[in-house]
Every structure is written in C-alpha cells, then in structure tokens.
C-alpha positions as CSV (number, residue, x, y, z in Angstrom):
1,X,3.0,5.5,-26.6
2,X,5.1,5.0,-29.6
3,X,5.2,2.0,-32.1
4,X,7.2,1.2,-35.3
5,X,6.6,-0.9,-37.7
6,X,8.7,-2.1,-41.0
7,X,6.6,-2.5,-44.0
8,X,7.0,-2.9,-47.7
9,X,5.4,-1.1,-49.9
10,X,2.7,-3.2,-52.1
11,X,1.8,-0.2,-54.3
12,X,2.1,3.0,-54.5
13,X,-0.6,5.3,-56.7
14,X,-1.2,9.2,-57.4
15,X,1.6,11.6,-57.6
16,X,3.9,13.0,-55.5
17,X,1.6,15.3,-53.1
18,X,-1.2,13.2,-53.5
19,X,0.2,9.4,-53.0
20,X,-1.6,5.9,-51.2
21,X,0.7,3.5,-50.4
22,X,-0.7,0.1,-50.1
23,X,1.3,-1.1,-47.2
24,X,2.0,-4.6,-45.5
25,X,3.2,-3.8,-42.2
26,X,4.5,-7.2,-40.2
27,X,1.6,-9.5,-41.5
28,X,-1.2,-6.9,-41.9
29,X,-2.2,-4.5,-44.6
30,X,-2.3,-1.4,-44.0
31,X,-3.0,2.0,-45.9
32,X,-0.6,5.2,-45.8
33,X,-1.9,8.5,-47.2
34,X,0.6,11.3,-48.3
35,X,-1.1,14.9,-48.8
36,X,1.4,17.9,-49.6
37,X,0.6,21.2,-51.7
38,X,2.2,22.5,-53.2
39,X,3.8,19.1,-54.3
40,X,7.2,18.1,-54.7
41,X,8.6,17.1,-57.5
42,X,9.2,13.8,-56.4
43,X,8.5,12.0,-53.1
44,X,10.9,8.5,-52.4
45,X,8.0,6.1,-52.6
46,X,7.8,3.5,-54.9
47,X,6.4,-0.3,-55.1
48,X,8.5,-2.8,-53.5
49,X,10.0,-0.5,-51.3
50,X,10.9,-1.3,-47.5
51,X,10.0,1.3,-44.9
52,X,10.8,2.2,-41.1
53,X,7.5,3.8,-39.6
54,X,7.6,5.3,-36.4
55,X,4.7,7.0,-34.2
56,X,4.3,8.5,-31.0
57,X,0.9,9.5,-29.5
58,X,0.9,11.4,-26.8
59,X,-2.0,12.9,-24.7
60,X,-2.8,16.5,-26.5
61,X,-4.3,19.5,-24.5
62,X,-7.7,18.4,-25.1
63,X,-8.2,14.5,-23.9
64,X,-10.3,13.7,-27.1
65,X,-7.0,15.1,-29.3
66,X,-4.0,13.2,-29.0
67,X,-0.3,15.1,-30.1
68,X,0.9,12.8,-33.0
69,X,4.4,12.6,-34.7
70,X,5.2,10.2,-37.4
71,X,8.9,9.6,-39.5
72,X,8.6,6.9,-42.3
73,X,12.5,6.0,-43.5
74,X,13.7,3.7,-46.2
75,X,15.3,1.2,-45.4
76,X,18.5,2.1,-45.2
77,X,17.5,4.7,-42.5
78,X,17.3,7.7,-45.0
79,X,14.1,9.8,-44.2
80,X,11.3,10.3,-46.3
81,X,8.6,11.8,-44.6
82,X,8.3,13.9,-41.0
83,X,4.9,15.2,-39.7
84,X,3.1,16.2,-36.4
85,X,0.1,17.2,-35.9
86,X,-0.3,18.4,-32.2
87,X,0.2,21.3,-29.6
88,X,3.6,20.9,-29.2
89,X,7.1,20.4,-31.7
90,X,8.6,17.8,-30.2
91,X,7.2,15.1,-28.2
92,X,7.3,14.1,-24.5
93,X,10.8,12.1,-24.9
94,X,12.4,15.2,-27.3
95,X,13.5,15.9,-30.4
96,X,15.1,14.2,-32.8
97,X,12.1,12.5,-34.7
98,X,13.0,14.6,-37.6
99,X,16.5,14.0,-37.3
100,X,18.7,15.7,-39.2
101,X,16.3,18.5,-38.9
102,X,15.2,19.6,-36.2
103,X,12.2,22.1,-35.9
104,X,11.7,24.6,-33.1
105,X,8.5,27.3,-32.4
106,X,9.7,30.7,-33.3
107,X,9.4,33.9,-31.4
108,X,5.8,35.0,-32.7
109,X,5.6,38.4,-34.1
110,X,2.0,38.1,-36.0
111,X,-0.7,40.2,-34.6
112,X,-3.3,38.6,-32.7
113,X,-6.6,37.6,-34.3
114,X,-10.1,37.5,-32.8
115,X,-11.7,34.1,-33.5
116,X,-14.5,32.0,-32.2
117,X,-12.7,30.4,-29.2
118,X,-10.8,33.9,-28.1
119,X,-7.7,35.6,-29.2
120,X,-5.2,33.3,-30.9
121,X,-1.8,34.2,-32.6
122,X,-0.7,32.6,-36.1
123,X,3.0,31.1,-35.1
124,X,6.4,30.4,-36.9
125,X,8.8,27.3,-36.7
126,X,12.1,27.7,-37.6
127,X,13.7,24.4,-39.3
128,X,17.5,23.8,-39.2
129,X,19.5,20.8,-40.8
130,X,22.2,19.7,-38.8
131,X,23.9,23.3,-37.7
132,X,22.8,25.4,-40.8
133,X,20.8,28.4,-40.8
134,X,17.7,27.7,-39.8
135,X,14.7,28.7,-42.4
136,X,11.9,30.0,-40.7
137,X,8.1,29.2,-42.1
138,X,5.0,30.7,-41.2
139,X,1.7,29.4,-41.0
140,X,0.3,28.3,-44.0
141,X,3.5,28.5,-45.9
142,X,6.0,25.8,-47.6
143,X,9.7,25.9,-48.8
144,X,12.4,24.0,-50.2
145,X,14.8,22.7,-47.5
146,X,18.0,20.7,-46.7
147,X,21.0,20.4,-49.4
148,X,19.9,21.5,-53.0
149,X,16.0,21.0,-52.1
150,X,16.1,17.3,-51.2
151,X,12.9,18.1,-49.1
152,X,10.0,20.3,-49.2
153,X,8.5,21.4,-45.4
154,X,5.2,22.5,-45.0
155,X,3.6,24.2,-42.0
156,X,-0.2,24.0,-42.4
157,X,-1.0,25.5,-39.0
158,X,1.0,27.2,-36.4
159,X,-0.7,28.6,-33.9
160,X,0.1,29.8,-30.6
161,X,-2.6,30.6,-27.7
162,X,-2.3,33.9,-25.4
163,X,-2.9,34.0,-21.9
164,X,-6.8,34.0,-21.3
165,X,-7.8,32.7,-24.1
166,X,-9.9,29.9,-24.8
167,X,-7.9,28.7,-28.2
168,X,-5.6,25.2,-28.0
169,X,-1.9,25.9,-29.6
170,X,-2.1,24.1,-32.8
171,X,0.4,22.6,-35.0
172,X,0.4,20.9,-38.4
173,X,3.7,21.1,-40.2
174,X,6.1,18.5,-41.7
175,X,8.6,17.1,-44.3
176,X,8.6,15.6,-47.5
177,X,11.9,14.0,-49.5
178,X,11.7,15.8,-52.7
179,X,13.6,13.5,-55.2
C-alpha cells in the first residue's frame, strides 16, 4: 500500500535533528516528526513550505510489524528526507524511493552476537549517489553524503538474521538534506 500526499507546511519548531512540522495535508492537519543525531546543520524545512510525501507499507516479517518507507520532497521534487524502517532496503515494487541514492545491504563481516531471540549479526548498507562510490555505514553510525555534504545518512539499526535463529532482520536507516 503506498499513499502521497502534498502538504504545506504550517510551522515548523525545534532544530534541525529535532523538528515538528505542523502539516496540512489535502484538507487535514497532520503532524510530521524529524529525529536525527547527530544533527545536521541544517534540514530544508521551513514555514510555508510545500511538500511531496510519499509512503509505502508493506507487510513486515512479523504480521503485527509492517516494512515502512517514506521520501518527503519540496516542491519542486528536490528531496529532503529518506527513511525506512523495516526488514528489507527497498520495498516490494524496488528501489528508487531514495532516488538519487540508492542504498543496498552490504556483505556483513561483523561477528555474530548472542541475544535474547538467538544469534543475530550487526549489518552494513552501502549508499551510492547516482554512480559514485558508494559509502558504506555500519549500524549505529552516520556520515556526510552526496555532493559537498548536502545530506547526512544515518543507519540506526542494521541487522541481519542467521539461519536458525529466532531474530527478524532489522533495518532503521535514512537521509536528511543538510542545508
């Protein structure tokens, strides 16, 4: 299931890394939080601004945990914001939601931890604008990214499961315009 909505942005309050918009999304108020540390420097949001937001929801490993990826643009189509938080990178219909990056699960090479649920391994995504190098983050790591820092990513969890084990994958990562 995926929806988009253009909204405008009635206000916008906190900093960048810690901002509420105030939205009005096609008639109806509505209420976007932006969490990021370590903050940007800037974010792209401001009062009065028109956005493009897109979701998809898509059924998760566990019924009761739905894979969801959002992309909030300006409105002239520039993005400003990427996120998923899910068992997969991409969703059901492919990439391209984070367009012009695209993010891919890296080869894991951490060693595997011992946790409640079983044996679980922390994961890396590699992130590449449009045919450069790609920059590879861990989990629980950030970076600047794209031309001269114009965004910050963040992968908060990356997780992969191992055959047996009991643990869901597990990812938590996105994009922030930095300016």
């Amino acid at each position: 299931m995926s929806a988009e909505l253009r909204c405008e942005v009635q206000a916008a309050s906190g900093d960048p890394g810690s901002r509420v918009l105030e939205l009005m999304c096609d008639g109806a108020a509505a209420r976007l939080f932006v969490e990021a540390e370590p903050a940007p420097p800037g974010d792209g949001f401001a009062a009065g601004q028109v956005l493009q937001i897109r979701s998809i929801v898509a059924p998760g490993e566990a019924a009761s945990d739905p894979d969801v990826w959002l992309r909030v643009e300006d409105a002239g189509g520039a993005l400003l914001l990427a996120a998923v938080v899910g068992a997969r990178v991409d969703p059901p219909e492919g990439g391209g939601w984070a367009a012009p990056f695209a993010w891919r699960e890296a080869a894991g090479t951490c060693m595997v931890e011992e946790t409640a649920c079983g044996e679980t391994r922390r994961a890396a995504l590699d992130l590449q604008l449009s045919g450069g190098a790609p920059l590879r983050l861990y989990d629980g790591t950030s970076s600047a990214a794209g031309d001269e820092g114009a965004f910050m990513a963040y992968v908060e969890a990356a997780r992969a499961n191992l055959p047996g084990s009991g643990c869901p994958r597990e990812f938590v990562f996105g994009l922030i315009a930095a300016r």
